[in-house]
N, C-alpha and C positions, 0 to 999 in steps of 0.2 A: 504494500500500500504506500501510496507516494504520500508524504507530511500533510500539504495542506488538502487532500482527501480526507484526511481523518477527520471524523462530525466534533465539533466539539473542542470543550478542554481549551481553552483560550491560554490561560495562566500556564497549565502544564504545557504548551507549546513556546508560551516568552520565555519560561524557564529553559527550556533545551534552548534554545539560538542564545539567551543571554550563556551561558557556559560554554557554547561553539566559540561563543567570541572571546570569553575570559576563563577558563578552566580554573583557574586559581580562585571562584568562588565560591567553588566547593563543592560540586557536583549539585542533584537533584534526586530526591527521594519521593516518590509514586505511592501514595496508601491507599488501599480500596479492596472493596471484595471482589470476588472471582467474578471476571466478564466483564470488568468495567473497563477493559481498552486499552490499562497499563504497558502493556510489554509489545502490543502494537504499536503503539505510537513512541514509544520507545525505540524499539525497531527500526521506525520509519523515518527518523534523524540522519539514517545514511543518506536519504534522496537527497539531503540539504549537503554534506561532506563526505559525496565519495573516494575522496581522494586519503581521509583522514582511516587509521587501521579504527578498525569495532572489534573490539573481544568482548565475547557473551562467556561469563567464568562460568563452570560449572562448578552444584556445589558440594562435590564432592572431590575438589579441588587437592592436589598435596601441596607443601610450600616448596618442594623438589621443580613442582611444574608452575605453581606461582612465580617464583624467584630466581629458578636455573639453579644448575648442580652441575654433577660430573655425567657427561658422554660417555656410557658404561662399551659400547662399542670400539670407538674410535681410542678412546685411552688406552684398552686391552691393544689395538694392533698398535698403537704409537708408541707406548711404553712408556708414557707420561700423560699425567692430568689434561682430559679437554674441557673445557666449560661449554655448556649446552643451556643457549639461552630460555628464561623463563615465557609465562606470558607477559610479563611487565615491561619485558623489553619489546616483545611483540606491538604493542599497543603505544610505545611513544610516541607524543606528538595528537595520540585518538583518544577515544571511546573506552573504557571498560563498562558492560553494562552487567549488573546482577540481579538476577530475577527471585524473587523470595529471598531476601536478604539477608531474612532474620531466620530464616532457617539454616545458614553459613556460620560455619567453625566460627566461633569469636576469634580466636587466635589468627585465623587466617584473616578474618574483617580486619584486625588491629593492623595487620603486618600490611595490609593493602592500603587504611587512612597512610602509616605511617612513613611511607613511601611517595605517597601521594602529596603530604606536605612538605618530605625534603626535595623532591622533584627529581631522584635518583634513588638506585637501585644499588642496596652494599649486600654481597655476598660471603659468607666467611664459613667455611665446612669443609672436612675433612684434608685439611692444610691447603685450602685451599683459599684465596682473596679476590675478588671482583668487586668491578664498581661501573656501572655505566649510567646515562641519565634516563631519565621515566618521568615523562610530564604529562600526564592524562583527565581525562572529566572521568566522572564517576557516573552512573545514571542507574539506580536502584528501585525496585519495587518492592512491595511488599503487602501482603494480606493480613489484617491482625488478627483475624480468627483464628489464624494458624503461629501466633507467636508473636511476643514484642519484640522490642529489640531497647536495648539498654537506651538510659539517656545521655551516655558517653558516647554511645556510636551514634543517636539523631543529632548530637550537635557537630558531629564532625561533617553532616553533610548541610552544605551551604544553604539548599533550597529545600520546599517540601508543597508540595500541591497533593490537596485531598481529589479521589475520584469517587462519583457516586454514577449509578446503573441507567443511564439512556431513559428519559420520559419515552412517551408514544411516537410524539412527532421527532423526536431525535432517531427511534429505533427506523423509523421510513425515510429518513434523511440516508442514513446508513445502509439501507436495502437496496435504494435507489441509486446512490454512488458504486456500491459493489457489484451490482448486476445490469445497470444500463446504463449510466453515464460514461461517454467516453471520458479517458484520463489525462487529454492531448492538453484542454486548459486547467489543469492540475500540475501539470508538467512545467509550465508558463510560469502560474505561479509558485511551485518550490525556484523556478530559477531565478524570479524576482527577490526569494529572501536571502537565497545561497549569494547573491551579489551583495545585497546588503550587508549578510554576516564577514566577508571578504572586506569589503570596507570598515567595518565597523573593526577588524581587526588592526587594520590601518590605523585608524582615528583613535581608537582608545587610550594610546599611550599621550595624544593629545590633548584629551578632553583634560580641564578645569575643573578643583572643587575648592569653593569655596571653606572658610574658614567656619562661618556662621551654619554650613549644610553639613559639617562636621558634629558640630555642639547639635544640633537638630537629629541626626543620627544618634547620637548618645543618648540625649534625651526619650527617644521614644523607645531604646531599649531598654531604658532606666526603667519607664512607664509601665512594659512589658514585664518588668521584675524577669527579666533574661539573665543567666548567670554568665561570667565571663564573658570574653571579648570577641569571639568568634561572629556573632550578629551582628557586631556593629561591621566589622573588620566585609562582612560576606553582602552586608547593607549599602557598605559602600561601594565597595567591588562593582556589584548589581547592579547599583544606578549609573553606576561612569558606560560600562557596558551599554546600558538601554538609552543613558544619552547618545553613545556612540552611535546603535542601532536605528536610532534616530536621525542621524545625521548631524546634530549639535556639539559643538568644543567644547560645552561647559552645560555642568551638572545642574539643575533649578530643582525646586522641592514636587513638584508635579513629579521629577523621576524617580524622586529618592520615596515618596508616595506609591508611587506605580508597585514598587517591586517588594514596597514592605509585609504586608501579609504574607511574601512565598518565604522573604526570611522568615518572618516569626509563629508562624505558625504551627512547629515543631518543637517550638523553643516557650512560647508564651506560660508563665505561671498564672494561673488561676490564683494562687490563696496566697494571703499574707500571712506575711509574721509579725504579730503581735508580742511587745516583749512583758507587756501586763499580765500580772498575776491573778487574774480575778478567781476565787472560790474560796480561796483561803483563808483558813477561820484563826485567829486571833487566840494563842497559847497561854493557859496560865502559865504562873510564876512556880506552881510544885511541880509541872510538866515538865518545865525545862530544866529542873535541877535532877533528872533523872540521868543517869551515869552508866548502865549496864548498856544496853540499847545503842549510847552513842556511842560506848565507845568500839561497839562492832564496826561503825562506820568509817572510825577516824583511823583506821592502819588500812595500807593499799594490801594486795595479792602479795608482792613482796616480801612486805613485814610479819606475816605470819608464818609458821611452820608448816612442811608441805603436808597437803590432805586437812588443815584444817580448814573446818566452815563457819559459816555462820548461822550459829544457832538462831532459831525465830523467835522472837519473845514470847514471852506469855501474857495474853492479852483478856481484858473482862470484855463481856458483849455490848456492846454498845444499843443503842434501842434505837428504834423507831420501828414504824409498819411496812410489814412484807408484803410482798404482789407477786406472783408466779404469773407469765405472761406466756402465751401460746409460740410456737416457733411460725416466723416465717416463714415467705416465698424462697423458696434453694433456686439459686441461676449457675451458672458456668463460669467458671471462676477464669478472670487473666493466670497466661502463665508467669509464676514465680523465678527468676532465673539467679542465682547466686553466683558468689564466685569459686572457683578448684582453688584447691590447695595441695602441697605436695608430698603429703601421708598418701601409703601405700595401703589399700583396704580390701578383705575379703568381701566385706556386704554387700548386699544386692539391692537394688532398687530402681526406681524410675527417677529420681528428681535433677542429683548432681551429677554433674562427673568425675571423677577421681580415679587415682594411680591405681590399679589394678595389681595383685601380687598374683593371682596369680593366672594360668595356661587362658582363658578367654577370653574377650573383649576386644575392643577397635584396636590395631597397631598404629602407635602417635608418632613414635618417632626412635634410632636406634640408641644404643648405648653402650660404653666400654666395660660397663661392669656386668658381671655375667650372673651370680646369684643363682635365683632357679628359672633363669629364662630361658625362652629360647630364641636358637638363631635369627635373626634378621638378616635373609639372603639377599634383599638387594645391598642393602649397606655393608655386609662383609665384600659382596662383588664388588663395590665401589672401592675399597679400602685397599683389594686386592689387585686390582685391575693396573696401575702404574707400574707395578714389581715384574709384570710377565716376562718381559724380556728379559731382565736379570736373572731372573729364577728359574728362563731355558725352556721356558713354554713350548710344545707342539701343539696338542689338540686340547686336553683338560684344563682348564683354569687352576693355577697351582694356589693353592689358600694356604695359608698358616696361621699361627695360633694368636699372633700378635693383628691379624687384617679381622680376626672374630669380632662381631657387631652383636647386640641381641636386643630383642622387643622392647620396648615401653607398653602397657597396655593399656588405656582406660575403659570402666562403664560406670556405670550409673547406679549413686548407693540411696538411698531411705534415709532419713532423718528422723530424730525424737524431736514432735512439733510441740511444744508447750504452748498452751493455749494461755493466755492472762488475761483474765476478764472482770471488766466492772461489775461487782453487782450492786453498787449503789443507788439509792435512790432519785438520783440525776439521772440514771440511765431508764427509770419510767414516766419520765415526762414525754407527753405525747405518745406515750406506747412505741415508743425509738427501741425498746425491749425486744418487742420484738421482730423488727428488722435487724434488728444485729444478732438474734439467735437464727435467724436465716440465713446471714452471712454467715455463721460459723458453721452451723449445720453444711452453707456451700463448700467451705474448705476442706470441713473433715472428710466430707467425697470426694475435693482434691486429690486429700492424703492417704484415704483407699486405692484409687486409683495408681497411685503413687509408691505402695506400697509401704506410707512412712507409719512410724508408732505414735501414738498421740498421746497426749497427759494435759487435765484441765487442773487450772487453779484460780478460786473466782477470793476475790479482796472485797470486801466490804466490811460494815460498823468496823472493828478498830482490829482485823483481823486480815490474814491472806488464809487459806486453806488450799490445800491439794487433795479436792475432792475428787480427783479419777488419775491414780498412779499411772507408770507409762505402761500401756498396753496396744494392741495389734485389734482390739475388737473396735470398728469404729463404731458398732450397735451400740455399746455401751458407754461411750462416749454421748454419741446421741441421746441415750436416757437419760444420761446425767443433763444434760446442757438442757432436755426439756426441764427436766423438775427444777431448775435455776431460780431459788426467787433473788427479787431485787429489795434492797431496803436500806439506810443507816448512811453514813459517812462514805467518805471516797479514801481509804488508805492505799495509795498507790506505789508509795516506797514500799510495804510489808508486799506487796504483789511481785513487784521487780525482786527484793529480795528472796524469798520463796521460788522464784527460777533461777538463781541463783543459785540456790542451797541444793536444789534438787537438780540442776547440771552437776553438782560437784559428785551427787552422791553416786550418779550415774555414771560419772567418768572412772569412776575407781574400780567399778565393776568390768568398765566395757569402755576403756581409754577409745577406742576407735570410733568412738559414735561421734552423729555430725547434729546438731541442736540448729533447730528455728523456733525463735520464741515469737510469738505475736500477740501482740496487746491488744485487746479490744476495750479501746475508752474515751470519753468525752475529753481524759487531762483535766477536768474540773476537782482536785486531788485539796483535800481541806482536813485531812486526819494525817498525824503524825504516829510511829509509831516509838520513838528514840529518843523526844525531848528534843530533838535539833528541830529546826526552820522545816515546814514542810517541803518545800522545793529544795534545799541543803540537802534535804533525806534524798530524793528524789536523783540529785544530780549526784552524789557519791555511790548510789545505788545502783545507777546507769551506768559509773564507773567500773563497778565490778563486773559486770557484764561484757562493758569492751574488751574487757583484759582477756575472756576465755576466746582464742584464736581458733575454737571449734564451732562459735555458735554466730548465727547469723539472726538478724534481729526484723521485726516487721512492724509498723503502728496501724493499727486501725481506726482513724478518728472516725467516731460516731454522732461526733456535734450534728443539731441541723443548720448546716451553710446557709440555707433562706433565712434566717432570723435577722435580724438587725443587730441582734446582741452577742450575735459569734465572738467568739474570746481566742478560737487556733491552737490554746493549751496543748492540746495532743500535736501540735507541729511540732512546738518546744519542746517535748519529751521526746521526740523520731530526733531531733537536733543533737540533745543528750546524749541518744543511744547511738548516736551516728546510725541509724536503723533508716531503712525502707519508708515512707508515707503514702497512705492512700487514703481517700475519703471510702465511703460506701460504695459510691457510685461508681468512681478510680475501680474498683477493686472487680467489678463485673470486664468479663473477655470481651462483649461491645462496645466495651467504655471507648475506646481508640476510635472507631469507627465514629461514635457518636460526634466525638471531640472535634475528628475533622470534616464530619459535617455543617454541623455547627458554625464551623467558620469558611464556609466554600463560599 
């Protein structure tokens, strides 16, 4: 299909010609469900630069044929190392485009931005060094149904246009081009814009920005609450480009307008951070002179002796009235993606990935140490391959003990989910109860599917409990989380701590295990359990937490966002935990889809 054939998608089309012209803005990112025209018109960018290379990566990509290796052929008859260029060399100058983005190796994603922004390609493996340059656009799509993709990788790419599914008169627009319109003035005009983009690569290094279209750029990313510099950096890029595309030497705000929704619209935060405390209830003076409690707080990991915990205090009931609230709607939960780390583990599961000990799993990459692996026959051939002629080679490949390589493995293990749940009396206002027993009820079918173990522990009046130890039965978890009543104070420190105590006790058991703890709370926290500050509790509490390099953290705010009286609390506490944030909403698999409808 020739470019301007394609129905539609106005924004998705400036976006590819502005990147024809400036590739250093960062490429272009495609979101939409299945059929909406992504990878067509993606495609269809070569009518506009045939001259420029297109590689379409596959994603089952190695970094051997990403980045170039050893010429396992030619080395063997030379009798010294060849270099055997990758794709990245293939593509200087063009296109790489990746189709379901986010269903690609991260690893391999990383190694492709990080090449992309030095504009060259270093090679270093098996004594061997290269370096050539690689200056390419990126052009990605991707389905959210089928996966996110981290907020590390959306802000590396410069642009992002949402796609949604062809009304009626667009589907007959589309029928009518494909099957009776001739394509002769289609043709006409891809060559009208292919001139243009040729020019425009002219011009750009021309074009004028003002100083005051600078501050104006900052500002609206400021606005956006955009983190780092990459928007403004891709904001401007974009508009010198589309003045370019234009025809004009000098940048005015009508351009640096034009282009800003396709920067921000990947990038934009919805929620603020408020650094207000509001919930917090005002301490006696015999509270705070309590001694045992604080002084669990006041010594790091460090300072204490290995394998000791922290014991939970012992707390009287606090009072108020109880509500047992029915469980919500269950939906389809986004996927959770974490990060590896470099313990080697027998467990099995669906969630993470991790080193593999032992015989099954993906082969990631070789190694010198041999342990209980096995061979890795390309990479011993590569190791062995320079030596042949020395070694007197005829017909067999002569290998010895020093060219042995062996597996890496990874799969995928389960995790102990610890649930941490509000059950105070903030959390039955408006019967918010029970939509966030729907949300969990949504997770724990997650974490079946997932095959992870799960453990609840709900904090209320002046208490945490670990009403459901870690278990494999998600039924029983479910029965617990219905019978949930809500009532009394918000103790939120005794919650963090209580997962806490109970990662420690787990680890002793079963050092290999991998911890997700997720909070589900408003952060409206107004019960102390220590004598300290209730937020001091709160933020030491979190501390202990970061320090376990096994457990990975999640918040649940369950505030309701339409209020006028939002407080964000539960952002402050994901900030604490350096942990994950979602609202309710966030947390649903269409939420992505919604998001970039919303702003089409």
């Amino acid at each position: 299909m020739l470019f301007t054939e394609f129905v539609g998608h106005k924004d998705a089309k400036l976006a590819l010609i502005l990147n024809l012209i400036d590739p250093q803005i960062g490429g272009v990112l495609f979101v939409g469900k299945r059929g909406t025209g992504k990878s067509t018109l993606a495609r269809a960018i070569r009518t506009l630069a045939p001259e420029l290379p297109f590689i379409e990566l596959p994603l089952n990509v190695t970094e051997d044929a990403l980045l170039g290796g050893v010429d396992l052929e030619e080395t063997i008859g030379r009798g010294e190392r060849v270099f055997q260029a990758g794709l990245l060399a293939r593509a200087h100058g063009g296109v790489i485009y990746v189709d379901e983005v986010n269903l690609l190796n991260p690893e391999i994603l990383s190694l492709l931005f990080e090449v992309q922004s030095r504009g060259e390609n270093l090679i270093e493996r098996e004594g061997m060094s290269r370096k050539h340059p690689s200056s390419f656009a990126i052009i990605a799509s991707m389905n959210p149904e089928e996966g996110d993709l981290s907020p590390h990788f959306l802000d590396r790419f410069g642009m992002c246009v949402g796609f949604e599914n062809p009304n009626g008169a667009e589907r007959l627009r589309v029928l009518k081009r494909t099957t009776f319109e001739q394509p002769e003035r289609y043709r006409r005009r891809d060559e009208r814009i292919k001139q243009r983009i040729i020019l425009g690569r002219e011009l750009k290094e021309r074009v004028s920005l003002s100083d005051g279209l600078r501050e104006k750029a900052a500002e609206l990313c400021l606005g956006a609450m955009v983190a780092g510099h990459r928007a403004d950096i891709a904001l401007l890029r974009a508009a010198r480009a589309y003045a370019a595309f234009c025809g004009q030497e000098e940048v005015t705000e009508g351009h640096l307008l034009k282009v800003l929704p396709l920067v921000l619209l990947h990038r934009r935060r919805f929620l603020e951070y408020y650094e207000q405390e509001q919930g917090e209830q005002p301490q006696r003076e015999d509270e705070k002179d309590k001694k045992e409690d604080n002084e669990l707080l006041d010594h790091s990991q460090e300072d204490r002796p290995e394998g000791q915990e922290l014991a939970p205090p012992s707390f009287k009931h606090g009072g108020g009235r109880e509500e047992v609230f029915e469980v919500g709607e269950a939906f389809r939960v986004r996927r959770l993606a974490f990060r590896k780390d470099r313990r080697e583990r027998v467990s099995l599961g669906r969630r993470t990935k991790t080193r593999f000990s032992g015989k099954g799993g993906r082969y990631v990459r070789s190694l010198l140490r041999k342990g209980d692996k096995d061979i890795a026959l390309d990479a011993t051939l590569r190791a062995a391959a320079p030596w042949q002629l020395l070694r007197g080679r005829k017909d067999a490949v002569i290998v010895k003990e020093e060219d042995l390589r062996f597996k890496e493995r990874e799969r995928r293990l389960r995790h102990l989910v610890i649930f941490v749940v509000d059950g105070s009396g903030s959390m039955g206002a408006n019967r918010r109860m029970v939509a966030t027993k729907g949300a969990i009820q949504s997770l724990l079918l997650d974490c079946y599917q997932k095959r992870d173990k799960v453990s609840l522990i709900v904090f209320r009046k002046d208490r945490a409990e670990v009403v459901l130890p870690p278990t494999s039965s998600v039924e029983l978890a479910s029965k617990r989380l219905k019978e949930l009543p809500v009532g009394g104070k918000t103790p939120l420190g005794a919650g963090l701590l209580a997962a806490y105590n109970l990662i420690k006790q787990v680890k002793l058991k079963h050092p290999e295990t991998r911890f997700l703890v997720i909070l589900v709370s408003d952060g409206r926290a107004n019960q102390g359990v220590s004598g300290l500050n209730v937020w001091e509790e709160i933020k030491r509490c979190a501390m202990l937490l970061r320090e376990v390099r096994e457990a990975d953290c999640i918040v649940v705010d369950t505030e309701d966002k339409s209020s006028f009286l939002r407080t964000d609390l539960a952002f402050k506490v994901a900030s604490l935990l350096e942990a994950g944030y979602f609202t309710m909403t966030d947390l649903r698999a269409e939420g992505l889809v919604q998001l970039v409808a919303k702003n089409l």
